[in-house]
Structure formats: C-alpha cells, structure tokens
LUMSE-845267 format. One record per residue (C-alpha): residue number from 0; residue in one letter; y negated, x, z. Coordinates in steps of 0.05 Angstrom, whole numbers. Layout:
<pts>
+------+------+--------+--------+--------+
| resi | resn |      Y |      X |      Z |
+------+------+--------+--------+--------+
|  NUM |    a |      Y |      X |      Z |
...
+------+------+--------+--------+--------+
</pts>
This chain:
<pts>
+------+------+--------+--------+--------+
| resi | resn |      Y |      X |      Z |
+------+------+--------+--------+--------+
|    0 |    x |    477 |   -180 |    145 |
|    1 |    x |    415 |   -219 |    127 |
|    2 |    x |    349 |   -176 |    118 |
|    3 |    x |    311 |   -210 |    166 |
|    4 |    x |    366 |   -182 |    225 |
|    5 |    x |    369 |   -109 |    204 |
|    6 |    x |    334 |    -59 |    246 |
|    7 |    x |    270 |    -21 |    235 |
|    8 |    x |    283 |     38 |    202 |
|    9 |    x |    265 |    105 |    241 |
|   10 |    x |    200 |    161 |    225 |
|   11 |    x |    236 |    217 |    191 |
|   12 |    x |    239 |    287 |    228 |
|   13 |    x |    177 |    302 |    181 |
|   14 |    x |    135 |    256 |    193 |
|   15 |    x |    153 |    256 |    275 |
|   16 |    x |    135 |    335 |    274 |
|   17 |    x |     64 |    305 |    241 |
|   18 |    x |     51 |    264 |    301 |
|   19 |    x |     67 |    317 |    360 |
|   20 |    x |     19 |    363 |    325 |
|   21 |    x |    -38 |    305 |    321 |
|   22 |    x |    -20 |    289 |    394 |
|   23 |    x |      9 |    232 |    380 |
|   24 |    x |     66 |    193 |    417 |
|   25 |    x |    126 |    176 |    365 |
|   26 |    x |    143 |    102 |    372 |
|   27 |    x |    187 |     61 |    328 |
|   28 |    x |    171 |     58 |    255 |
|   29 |    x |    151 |    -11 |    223 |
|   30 |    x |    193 |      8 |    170 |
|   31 |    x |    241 |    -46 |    130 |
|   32 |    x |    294 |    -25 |     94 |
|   33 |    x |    276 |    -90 |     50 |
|   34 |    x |    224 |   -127 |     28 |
|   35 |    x |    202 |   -177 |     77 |
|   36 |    x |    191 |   -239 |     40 |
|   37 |    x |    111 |   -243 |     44 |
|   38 |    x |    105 |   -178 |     14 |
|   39 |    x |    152 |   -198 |    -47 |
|   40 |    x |     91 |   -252 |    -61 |
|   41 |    x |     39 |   -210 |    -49 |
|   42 |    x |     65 |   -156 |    -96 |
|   43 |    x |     73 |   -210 |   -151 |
|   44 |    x |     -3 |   -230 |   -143 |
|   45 |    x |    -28 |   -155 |   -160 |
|   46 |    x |    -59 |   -140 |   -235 |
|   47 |    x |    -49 |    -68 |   -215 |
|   48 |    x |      5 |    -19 |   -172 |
|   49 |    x |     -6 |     53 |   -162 |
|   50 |    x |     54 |     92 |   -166 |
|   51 |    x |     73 |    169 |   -139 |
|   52 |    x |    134 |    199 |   -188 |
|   53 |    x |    162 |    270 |   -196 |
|   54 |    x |    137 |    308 |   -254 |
|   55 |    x |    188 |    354 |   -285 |
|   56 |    x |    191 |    404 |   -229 |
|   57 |    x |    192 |    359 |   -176 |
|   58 |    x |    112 |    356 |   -163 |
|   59 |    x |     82 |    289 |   -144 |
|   60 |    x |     37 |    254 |   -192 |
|   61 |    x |     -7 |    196 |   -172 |
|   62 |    x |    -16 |    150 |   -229 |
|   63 |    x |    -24 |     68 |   -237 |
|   64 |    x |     14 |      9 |   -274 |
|   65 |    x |    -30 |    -57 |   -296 |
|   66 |    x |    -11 |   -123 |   -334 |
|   67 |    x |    -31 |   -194 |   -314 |
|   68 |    x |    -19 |   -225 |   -241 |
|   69 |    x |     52 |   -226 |   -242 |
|   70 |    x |     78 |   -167 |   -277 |
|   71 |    x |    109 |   -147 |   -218 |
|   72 |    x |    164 |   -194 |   -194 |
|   73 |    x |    221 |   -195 |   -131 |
|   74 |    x |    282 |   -230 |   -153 |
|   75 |    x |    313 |   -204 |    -85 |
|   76 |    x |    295 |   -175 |    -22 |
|   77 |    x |    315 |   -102 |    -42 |
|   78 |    x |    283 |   -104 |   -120 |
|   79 |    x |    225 |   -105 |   -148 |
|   80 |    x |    221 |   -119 |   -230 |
|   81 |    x |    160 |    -92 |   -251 |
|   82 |    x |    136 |   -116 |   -323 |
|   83 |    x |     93 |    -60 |   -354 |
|   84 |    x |    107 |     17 |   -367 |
|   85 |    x |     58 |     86 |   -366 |
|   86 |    x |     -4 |     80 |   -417 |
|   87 |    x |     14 |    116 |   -476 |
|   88 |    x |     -1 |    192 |   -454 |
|   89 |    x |     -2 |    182 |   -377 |
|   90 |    x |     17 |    256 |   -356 |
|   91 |    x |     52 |    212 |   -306 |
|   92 |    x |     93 |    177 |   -355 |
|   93 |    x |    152 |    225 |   -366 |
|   94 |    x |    167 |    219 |   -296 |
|   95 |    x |    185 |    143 |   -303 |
|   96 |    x |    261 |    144 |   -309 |
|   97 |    x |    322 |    100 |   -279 |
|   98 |    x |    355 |    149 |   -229 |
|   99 |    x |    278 |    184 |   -203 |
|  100 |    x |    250 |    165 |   -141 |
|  101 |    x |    180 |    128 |   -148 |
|  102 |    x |    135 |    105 |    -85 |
|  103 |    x |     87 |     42 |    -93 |
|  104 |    x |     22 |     20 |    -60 |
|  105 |    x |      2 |    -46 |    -77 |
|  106 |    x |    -62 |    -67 |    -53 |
|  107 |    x |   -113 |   -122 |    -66 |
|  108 |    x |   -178 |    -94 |    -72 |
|  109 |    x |   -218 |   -167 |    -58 |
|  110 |    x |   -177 |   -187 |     12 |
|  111 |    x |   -167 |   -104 |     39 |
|  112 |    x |   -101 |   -117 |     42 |
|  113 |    x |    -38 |    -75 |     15 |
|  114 |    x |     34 |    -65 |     28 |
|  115 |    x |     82 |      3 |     14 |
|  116 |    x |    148 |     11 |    -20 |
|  117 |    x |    187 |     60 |    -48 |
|  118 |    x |    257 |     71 |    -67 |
|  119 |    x |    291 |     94 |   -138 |
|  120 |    x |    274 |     71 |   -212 |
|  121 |    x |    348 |     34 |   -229 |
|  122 |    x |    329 |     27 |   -296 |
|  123 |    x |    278 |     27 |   -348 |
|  124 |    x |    269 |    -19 |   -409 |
|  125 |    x |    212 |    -57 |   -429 |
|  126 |    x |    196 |    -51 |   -356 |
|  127 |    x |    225 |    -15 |   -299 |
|  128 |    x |    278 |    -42 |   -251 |
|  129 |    x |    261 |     -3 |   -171 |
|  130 |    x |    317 |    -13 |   -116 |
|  131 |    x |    269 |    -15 |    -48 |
|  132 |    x |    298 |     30 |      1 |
|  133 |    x |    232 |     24 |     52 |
|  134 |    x |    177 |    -29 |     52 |
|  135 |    x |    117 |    -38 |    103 |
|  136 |    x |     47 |    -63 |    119 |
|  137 |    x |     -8 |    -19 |    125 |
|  138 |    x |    -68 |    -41 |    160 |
|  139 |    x |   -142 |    -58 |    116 |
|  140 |    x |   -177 |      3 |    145 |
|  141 |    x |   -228 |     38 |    102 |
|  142 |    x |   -210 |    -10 |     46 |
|  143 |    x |   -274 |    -24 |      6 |
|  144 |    x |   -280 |    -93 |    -23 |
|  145 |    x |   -287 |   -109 |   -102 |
|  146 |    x |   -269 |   -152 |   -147 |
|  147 |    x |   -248 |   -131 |   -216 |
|  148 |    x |   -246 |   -162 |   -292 |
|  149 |    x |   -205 |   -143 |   -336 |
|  150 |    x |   -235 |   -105 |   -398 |
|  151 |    x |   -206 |   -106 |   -471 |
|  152 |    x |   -228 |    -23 |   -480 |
|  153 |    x |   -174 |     18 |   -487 |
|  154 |    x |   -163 |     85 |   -448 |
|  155 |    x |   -180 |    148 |   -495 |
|  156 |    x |   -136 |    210 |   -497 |
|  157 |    x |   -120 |    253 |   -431 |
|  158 |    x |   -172 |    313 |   -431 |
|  159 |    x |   -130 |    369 |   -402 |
|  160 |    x |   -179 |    414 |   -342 |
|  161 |    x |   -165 |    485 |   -338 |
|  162 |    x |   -209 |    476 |   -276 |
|  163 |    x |   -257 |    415 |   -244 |
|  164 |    x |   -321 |    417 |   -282 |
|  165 |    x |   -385 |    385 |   -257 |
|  166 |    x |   -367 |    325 |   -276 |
|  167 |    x |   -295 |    307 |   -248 |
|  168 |    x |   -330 |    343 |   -177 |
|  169 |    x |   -388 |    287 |   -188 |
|  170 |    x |   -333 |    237 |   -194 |
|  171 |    x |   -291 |    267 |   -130 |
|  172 |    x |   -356 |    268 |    -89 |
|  173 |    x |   -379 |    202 |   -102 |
|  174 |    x |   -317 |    162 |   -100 |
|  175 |    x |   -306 |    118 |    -34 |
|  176 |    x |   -233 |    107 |    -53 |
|  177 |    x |   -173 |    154 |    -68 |
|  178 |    x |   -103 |    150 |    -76 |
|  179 |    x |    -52 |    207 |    -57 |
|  180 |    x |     20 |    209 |    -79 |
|  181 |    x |     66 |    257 |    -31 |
|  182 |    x |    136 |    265 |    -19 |
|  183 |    x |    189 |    283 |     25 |
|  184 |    x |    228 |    347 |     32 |
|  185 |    x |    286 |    346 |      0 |
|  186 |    x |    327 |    365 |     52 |
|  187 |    x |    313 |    291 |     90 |
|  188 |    x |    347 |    252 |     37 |
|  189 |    x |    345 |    177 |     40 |
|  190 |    x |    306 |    182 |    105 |
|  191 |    x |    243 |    207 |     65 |
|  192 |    x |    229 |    190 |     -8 |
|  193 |    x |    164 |    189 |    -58 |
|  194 |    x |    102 |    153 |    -19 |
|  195 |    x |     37 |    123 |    -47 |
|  196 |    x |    -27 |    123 |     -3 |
|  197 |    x |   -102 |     98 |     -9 |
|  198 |    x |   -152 |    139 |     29 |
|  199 |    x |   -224 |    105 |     40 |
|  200 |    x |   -288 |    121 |     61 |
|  201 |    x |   -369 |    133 |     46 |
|  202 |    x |   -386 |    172 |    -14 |
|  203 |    x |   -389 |    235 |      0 |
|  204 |    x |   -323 |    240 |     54 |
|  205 |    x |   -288 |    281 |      2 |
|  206 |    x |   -322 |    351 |    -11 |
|  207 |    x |   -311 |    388 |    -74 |
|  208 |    x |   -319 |    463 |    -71 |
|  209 |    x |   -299 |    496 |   -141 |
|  210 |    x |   -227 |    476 |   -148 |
|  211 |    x |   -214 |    463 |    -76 |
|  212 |    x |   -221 |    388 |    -36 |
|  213 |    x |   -237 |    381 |     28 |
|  214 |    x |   -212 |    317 |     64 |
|  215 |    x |   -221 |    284 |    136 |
|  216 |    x |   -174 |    251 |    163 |
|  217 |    x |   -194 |    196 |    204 |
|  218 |    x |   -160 |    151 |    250 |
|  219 |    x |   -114 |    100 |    214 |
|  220 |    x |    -38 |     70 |    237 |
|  221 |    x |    -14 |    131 |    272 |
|  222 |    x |     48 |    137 |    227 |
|  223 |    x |     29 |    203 |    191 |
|  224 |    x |     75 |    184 |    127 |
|  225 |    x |     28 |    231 |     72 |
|  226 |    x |     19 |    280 |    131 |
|  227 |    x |     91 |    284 |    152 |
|  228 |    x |    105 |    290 |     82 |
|  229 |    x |     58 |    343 |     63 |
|  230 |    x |     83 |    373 |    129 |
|  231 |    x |    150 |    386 |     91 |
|  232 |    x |    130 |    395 |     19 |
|  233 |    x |     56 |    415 |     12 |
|  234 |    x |     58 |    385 |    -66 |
|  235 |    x |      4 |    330 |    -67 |
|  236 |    x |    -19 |    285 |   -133 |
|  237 |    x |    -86 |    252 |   -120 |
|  238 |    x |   -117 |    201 |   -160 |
|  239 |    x |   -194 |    178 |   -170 |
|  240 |    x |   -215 |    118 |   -201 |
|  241 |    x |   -287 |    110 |   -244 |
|  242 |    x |   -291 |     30 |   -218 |
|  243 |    x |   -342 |     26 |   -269 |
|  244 |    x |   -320 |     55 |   -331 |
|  245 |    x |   -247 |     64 |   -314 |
|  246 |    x |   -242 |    134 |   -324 |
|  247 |    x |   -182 |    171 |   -290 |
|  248 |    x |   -171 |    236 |   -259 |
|  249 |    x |   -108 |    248 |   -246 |
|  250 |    x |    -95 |    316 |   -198 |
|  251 |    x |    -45 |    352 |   -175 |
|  252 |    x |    -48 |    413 |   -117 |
|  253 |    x |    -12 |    445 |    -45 |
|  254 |    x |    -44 |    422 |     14 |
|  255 |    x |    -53 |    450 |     77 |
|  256 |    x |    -82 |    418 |    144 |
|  257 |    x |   -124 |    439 |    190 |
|  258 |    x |   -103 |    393 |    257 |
|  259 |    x |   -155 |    423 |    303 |
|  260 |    x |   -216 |    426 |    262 |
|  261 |    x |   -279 |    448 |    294 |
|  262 |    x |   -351 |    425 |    295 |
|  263 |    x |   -363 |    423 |    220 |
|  264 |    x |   -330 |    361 |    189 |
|  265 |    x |   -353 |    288 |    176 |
|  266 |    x |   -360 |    242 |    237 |
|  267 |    x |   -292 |    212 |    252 |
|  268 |    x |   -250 |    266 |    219 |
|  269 |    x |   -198 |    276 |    273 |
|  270 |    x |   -167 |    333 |    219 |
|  271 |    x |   -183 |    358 |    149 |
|  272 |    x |   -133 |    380 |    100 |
|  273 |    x |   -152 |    420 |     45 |
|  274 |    x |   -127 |    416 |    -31 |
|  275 |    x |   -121 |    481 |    -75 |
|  276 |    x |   -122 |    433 |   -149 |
|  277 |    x |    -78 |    481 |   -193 |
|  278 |    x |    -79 |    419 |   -250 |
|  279 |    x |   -124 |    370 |   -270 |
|  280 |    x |   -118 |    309 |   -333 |
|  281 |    x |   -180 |    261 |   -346 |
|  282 |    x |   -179 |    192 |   -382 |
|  283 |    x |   -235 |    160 |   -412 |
|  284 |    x |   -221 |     76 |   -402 |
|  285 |    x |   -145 |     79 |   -383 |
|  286 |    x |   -160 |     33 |   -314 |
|  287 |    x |   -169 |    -30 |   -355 |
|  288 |    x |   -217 |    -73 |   -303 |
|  289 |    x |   -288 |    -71 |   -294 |
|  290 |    x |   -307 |    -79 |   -214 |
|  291 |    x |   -372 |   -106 |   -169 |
|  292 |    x |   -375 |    -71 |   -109 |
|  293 |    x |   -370 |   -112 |    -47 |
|  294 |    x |   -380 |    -81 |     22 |
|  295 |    x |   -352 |    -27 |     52 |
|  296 |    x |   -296 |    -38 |    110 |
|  297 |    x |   -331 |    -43 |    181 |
|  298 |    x |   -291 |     17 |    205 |
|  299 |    x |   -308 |     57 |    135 |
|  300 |    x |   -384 |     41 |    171 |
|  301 |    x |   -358 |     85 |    229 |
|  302 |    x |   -339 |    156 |    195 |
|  303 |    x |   -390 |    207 |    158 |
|  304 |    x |   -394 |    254 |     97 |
|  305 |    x |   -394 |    322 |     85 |
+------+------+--------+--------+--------+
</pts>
C-alpha cells in the first residue's frame, strides 16, 4: 500500500488517559506511520537533531547530533540515514545502538518550524541507520527565533553534578528553550516508543528550587505525547542549551504532574509538572553553533514566569 493511503495512526492508551485528565476530548492522532515526503526534506536541511535514547537501565536521555545541512538524509519514506554519531563522551552516546529505540525532534530554529519521529536505530556505522515507525508535525508555538553559525571550538569534557550548583540553576532559569526526552511504558509496545520534545517560553518559565524544576505547561496541540508518556513511565531526560557558548546540561529525573494547579504558577500554565533531577552532566562547547537571538514567538508573548 502506498504511504500516502495508510491511515493515521491512533493516541496510545497513555497518552489518551493524559488528555481525560487535562479535560481534553481525544480525537484522531496526526500520526504517520511514515514519513510524509515534506518532512523527509525538511529533516535533510537541519545542521542539528535532538535525539531521546535509553541509557543502560532504560532511562531517557536527551542529547543532540550536528554535522553540515544534510547529514541527515531519507532514502525512503520509512528511513532516515543520519550522517554523524554522539560527541566523544556524550553520556548519551552509549545508548546509540542498532536494535534501541531513539525519538527525534528536528526543528529549525530561524523559520519555528519542526517535525517528530521516532522509531528503532537499525544499524550503526559511521552513522546510524533509524527505521521510522511514527512521524508528525508539531505546530511553531513558543518557538523562539535564532539563527546560528557554526563555531570551530570544540566541546570540553562532561563535568559530572552530584547536585545543580548555582550555575547549571542560572542556566535552567534563564533559558527560553528546553528539550525533554520521554518514553513510553513498556507495556504499549509499538504503539508508544522514545519521543523528543522542545518546550518554549520567557526566561524565567522554568523555576529551579535546589535539585527540583518546576514547569508550566501551557496550551500547545492538545496531543499530550511527553505527558501521556510521563503518565506511564515518570523517567524524563531534559536538555538545556547555552545558545551562546554552547554549553550543555544534560539531566535526567521522575516527574510528576500537578493537572489542577492552583493560583501560584506562571500566567498561561494550564498544569505544572515537577522534576526531582537525581543526575546531572555539563559540557563546556559541545553545541558547536554560535546563535543571535531573534524574537520570541507571539504566543511565548502570552505566558509568564515564575
């Protein structure tokens, strides 16, 4: 059957449980089973992909691939070749393996938009081979606008955190952009899979209180994929960029969600969910682009900070 005639694929149970307890009404999921052939050229015209992979236990890490435009290539509707592998002592990197699962996020920092994949690493070489097993759009809210350049620095070694220090909290607190790797329960099999999300907002949305996060959740495409996931596995990686410097912080902790949240949260936070950090890896350099802010989305405009 061609792709373009297969059905949408459905929300998993997960993910459907997610938007009952937001009040939500569960419609059909915009999910392909395939990639549909726009997003096989917009994935090939990214510099950079952030990736969500299993650590050794299981635990999502969030983490990010670079190379030039066009590292990452579609030779059919169902694979994506990707042309690059971990930086040399990404605590992500180990989890890079033909046979793991692996979600993607590709999204273009300049034009707010970005597209979702995930599926299973088939092989690895000099690059990795992923069969697509879901694919879909994702709208440009609370995408802020740069433009990067690459830089010829090159990332220093991971610092290992026993806890956050001032420094990775000043990085959390000022940051208008995150990225959050989840996955599914287990028990949903080929309905759920790994998942790679962006988060947006002013600086300030995310609050950072000793080793804990608090997050608001404010209103975005109504599919609840990182909350249905987190719904059934409470593992979370999380991922902050320096856009200046390129520093990483790469975190990993359980989440839990508050879905009725009272009066004290940002303006626009229709929930908060809360993230115990149990570990945390820093690296000096290791995003290699240099950005210039450009403007904040209009609906970003629209939420508050802690």
């Amino acid at each position: 059957m061609p792709p373009d005639t297969m059905d949408f694929l459905p929300f998993h149970a997960d993910e459907q449980a997610a938007q009952r307890l937001a009040g939500q009404r569960t419609g059909l999921a915009p999910i392909r089973p395939f990639l549909p052939e726009q997003h096989r050229a917009f994935f090939s015209q990214l510099p950079y992909l952030f990736t969500a992979t299993p650590d050794a236990t299981g635990w999502p890490m969030a983490s990010v691939l670079t190379g030039p435009p066009g590292f990452v290539g579609s030779p059919d509707p169902f694979t994506l070749a990707i042309d690059a592998l971990p930086r040399d002592g990404d605590p992500a990197g180990p989890g890079f393996v033909a046979g793991a699962g692996i979600g993607l996020l590709g999204i273009d920092l300049a034009t707010r938009r970005r597209n979702r994949a995930n599926g299973r690493i088939v092989e690895r070489d000099r690059g990795l081979t992923v069969h697509v097993a879901q694919s879909f759009g994702n709208c440009p809210q609370y995408i802020q606008t740069r433009s990067v350049a690459p830089t010829a620095k090159e990332a220093g070694p991971v610092e290992t955190l026993s806890a956050l220090d001032e420094a990775a909290r000043d990085l959390i607190e000022s940051a208008d952009t995150f990225f959050v790797a989840s996955r599914a329960r287990a028990e949903l099999g080929e309905e759920g899979g790994f998942d790679m999300s962006h988060r947006g907002g002013r600086p300030g949305f995310v609050g950072a209180r000793r080793d804990t996060l608090v997050i608001p959740d404010f209103r975005g495409n109504r599919f609840f994929n990182t909350l249905g996931n987190l719904l059934g596995d409470p593992r979370a990686g999380l991922l902050f960029v320096n856009f200046d410097t390129g520093e990483l912080l790469q975190l990993q902790g359980k989440v839990t969600v508050d879905w009725h949240p009272g009066e004290a949260r940002p303006d626009g936070a229709e929930r908060l969910w809360r993230v115990e950090v149990e570990r945390a890896g820093r690296t000096p350099s290791a995003f290699p682009y240099r950005s210039t802010f450009g403007s904040y989305a209009p609906s970003t405009l629209h939420t508050g900070v802690w």
